[in-house]
C-alpha positions in Angstrom: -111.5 -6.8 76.8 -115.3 -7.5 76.9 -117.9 -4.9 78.1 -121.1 -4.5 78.5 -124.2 -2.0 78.2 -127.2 -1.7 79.6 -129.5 1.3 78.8 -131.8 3.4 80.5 -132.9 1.4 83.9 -136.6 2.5 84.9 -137.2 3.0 88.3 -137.7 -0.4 90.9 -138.7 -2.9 88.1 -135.2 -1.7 86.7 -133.1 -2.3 89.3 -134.2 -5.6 90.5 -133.8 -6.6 87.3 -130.3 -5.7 87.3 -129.7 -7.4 90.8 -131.3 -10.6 89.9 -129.5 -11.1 86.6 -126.2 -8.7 86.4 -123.9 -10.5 88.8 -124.7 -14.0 86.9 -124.1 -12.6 83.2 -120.8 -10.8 84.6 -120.1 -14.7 85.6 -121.6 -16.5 82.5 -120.2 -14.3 79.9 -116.7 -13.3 81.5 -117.6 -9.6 81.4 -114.7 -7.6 82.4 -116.5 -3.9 82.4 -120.0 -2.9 82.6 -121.6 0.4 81.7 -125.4 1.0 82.1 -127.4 4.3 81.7 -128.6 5.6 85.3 -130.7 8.9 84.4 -134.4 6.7 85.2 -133.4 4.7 87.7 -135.2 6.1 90.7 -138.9 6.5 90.0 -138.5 7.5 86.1 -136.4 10.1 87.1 -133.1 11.2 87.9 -131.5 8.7 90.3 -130.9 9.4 94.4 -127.7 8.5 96.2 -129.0 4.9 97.7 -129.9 3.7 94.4 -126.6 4.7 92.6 -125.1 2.8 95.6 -127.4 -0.1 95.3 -126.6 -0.3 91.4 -123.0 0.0 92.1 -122.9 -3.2 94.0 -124.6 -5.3 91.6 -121.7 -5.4 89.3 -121.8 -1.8 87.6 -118.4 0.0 86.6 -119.8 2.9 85.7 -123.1 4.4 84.8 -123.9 7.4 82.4 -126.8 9.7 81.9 -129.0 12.1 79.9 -131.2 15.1 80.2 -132.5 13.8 83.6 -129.1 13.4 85.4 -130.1 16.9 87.4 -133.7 15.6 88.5 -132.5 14.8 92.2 -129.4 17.1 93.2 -128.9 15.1 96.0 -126.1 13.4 93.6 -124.7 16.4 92.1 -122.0 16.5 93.9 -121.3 13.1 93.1 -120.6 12.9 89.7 -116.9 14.2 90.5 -116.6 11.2 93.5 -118.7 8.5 91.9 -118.1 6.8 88.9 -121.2 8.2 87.1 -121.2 10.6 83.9 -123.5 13.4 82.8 -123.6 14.2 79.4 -120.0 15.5 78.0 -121.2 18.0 75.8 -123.1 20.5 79.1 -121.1 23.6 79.3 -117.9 23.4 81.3 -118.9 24.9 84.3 -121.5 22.2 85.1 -120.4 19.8 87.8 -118.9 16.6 86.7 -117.5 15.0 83.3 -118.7 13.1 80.5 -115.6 11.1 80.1 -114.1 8.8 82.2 -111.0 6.9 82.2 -110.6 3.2 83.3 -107.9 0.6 83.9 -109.6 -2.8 82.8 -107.0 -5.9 83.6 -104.0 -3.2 82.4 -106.0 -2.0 79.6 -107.1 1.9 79.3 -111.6 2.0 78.5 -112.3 5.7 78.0 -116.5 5.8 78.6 -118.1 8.7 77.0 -121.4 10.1 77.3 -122.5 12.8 75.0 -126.5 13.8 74.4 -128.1 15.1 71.1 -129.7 17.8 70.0 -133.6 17.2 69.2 -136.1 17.6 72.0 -133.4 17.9 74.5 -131.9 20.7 76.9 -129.8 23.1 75.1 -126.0 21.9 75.3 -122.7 22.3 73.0 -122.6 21.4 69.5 -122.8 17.4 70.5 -120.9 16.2 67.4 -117.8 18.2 67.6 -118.2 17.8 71.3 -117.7 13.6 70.1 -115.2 14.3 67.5 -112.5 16.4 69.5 -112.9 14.4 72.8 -112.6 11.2 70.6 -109.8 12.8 68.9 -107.8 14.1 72.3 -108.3 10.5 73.5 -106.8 8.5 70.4 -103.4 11.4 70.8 -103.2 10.0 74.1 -102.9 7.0 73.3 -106.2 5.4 74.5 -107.5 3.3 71.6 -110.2 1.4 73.6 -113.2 4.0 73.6 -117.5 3.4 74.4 -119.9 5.9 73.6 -123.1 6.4 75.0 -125.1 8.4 72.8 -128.3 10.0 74.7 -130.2 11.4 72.1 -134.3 11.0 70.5 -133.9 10.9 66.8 -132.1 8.2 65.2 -130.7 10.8 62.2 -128.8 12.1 65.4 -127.5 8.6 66.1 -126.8 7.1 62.9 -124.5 10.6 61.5 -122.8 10.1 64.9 -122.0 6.8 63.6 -120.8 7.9 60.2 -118.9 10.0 62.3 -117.2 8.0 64.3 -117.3 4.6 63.0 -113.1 3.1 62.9 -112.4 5.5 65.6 -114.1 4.1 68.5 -115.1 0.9 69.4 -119.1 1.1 70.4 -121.6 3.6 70.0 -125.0 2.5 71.1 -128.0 4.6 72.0 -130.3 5.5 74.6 -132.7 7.6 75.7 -136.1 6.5 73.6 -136.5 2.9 75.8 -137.8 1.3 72.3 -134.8 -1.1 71.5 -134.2 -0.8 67.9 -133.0 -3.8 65.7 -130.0 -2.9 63.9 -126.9 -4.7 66.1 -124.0 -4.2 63.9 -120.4 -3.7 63.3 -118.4 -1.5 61.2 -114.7 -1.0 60.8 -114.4 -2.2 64.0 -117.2 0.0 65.4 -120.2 -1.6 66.9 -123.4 0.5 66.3 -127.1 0.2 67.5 -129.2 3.6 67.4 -131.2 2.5 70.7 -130.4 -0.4 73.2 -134.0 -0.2 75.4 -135.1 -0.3 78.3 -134.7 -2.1 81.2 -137.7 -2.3 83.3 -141.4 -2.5 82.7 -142.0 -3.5 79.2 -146.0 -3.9 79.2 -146.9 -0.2 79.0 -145.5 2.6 77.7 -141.8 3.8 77.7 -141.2 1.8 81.1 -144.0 3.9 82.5 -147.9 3.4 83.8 -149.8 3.1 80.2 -152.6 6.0 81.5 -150.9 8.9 81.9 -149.8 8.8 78.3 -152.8 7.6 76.8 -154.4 10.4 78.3 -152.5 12.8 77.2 -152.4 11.2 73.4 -155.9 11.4 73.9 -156.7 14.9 75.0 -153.8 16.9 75.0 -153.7 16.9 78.7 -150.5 16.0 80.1 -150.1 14.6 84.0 -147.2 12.7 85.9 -145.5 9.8 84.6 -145.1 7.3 87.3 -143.3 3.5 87.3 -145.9 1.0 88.1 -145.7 -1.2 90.7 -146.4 -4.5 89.5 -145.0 -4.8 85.6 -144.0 -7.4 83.5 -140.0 -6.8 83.4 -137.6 -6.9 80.9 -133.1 -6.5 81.0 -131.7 -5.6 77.6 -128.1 -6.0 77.6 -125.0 -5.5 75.1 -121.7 -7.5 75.4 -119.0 -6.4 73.1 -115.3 -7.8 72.7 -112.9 -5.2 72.0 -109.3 -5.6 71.1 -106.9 -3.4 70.1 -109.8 -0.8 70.1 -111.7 -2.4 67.5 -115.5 -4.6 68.4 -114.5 -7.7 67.0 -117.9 -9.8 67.8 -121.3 -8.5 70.0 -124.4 -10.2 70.7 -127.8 -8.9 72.8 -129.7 -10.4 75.5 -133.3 -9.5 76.5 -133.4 -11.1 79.8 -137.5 -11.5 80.7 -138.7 -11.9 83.9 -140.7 -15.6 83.1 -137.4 -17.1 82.0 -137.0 -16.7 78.4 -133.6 -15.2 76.8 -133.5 -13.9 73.7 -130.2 -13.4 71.6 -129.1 -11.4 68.6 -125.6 -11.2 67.2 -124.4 -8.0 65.8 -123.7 -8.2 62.2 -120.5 -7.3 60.3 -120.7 -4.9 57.4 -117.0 -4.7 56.1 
């Protein structure tokens, strides 16, 4: 089975990017799931109804979120008829799931979304939260397992790894846009603490550069707002699974003046 991730799509730039270049790489690469993180998609924040339609028919299985999943509530009720996560680890009583089961050419794909502690809204211990859902899936018999791990600090994400690692077959992180460069895989797990963003990537987290200047500058804080006109990037992670286990996983930064950049995932073990 081969899947894919893409993390946290920002706002317009975001999704043309995904339209422009998703259905080709699905072709190109013979990508048999996809997976991408929804929770910026419309303006920075939260996504509405027409864009989590929009995404759906460029070639997206099933997208997962983060700390702005609630921004618009239009798509609460959604989460239980749409394939689209919140984080896992929200008290029980919030609408939707953080784990979802797939059927993928005859094969079962559990996705699971669970977000971290630091700097984020208060929510159930996040690592037992992983480790008993991970544990309830593997008695069931689903081997095949994705995590996406919405969280700030990479301490977070790399313990969730040592956590994990042999159990599942990819944990890769969102939620700070800044890609980070350490692509691997062990015992079978493939592992990057931050897969970036896809959108703007000439300012600052996907977002106009003078808001957050301005408040690094005096304290002051304002709106963050997508610009209009951006330089665009797509950051992308293709993973082949079997039995469970990543066996090989490369990157793509797809930029919008032609270039593609790759990077293979090393092995450790």
């Amino acid at each position: 089975m081969k899947i894919a991730f893409i993390g946290d799509i920002i706002g317009r730039p975001g999704r043309v990017m995904i339209k422009e270049h998703l259905p080709k790489l699905r072709r190109e690469h013979g990508i048999d799931f996809v997976i991408a993180n929804y929770e910026n998609a419309s303006h920075g924040f939260g996504i509405t109804l027409k864009n989590a339609h929009e995404l759906l028919a460029t070639g997206i299985d099933c997208m997962s979120g983060g700390n702005h999943t609630w921004d618009k509530k239009e798509i609460i009720p959604l989460l239980e008829t749409l394939p689209m996560l919140r984080p896992h680890n929200y008290p029980s009583e919030v609408p939707g799931s953080g784990c979802r089961i797939f059927d993928v050419g005859g094969e079962k794909l559990a996705v699971l979304n669970i977000m971290g502690h630091y700097g984020m809204p208060y929510v159930d211990n996040a690592f037992r939260c992983a480790r008993d859902t991970v544990a309830s899936l593997r008695e069931e018999g689903i081997e095949t397992i994705f995590l996406d791990f919405h969280a700030e600090v990479t301490s977070e994400k790399r313990a969730m790894m040592m956590l994990l690692q042999g159990q599942v077959g990819g944990i890769i992180g969102t939620h700070t846009h800044v890609a980070s460069d350490d692509f691997q895989i062990s015992q079978g797990t493939a592992y990057m603490s931050d897969i970036g963003l896809t959108g703007c990537r000439d300012n600052v987290i996907g977002m106009d550069s003078s808001v957050p200047v301005e408040r690094f500058l005096t304290g002051v804080s304002g709106r963050f707002e997508v610009p209009e006109k951006c330089r665009k990037i797509l950051q992308i992670a293709v993973m082949n699974l079997e039995e469970g286990k990543c066996t090989d996983a490369f990157k793509l930064k797809i930029f919008d003046d032609g270039r593609v950049l790759r990077t293979d995932a090393w092995i450790e073990d």
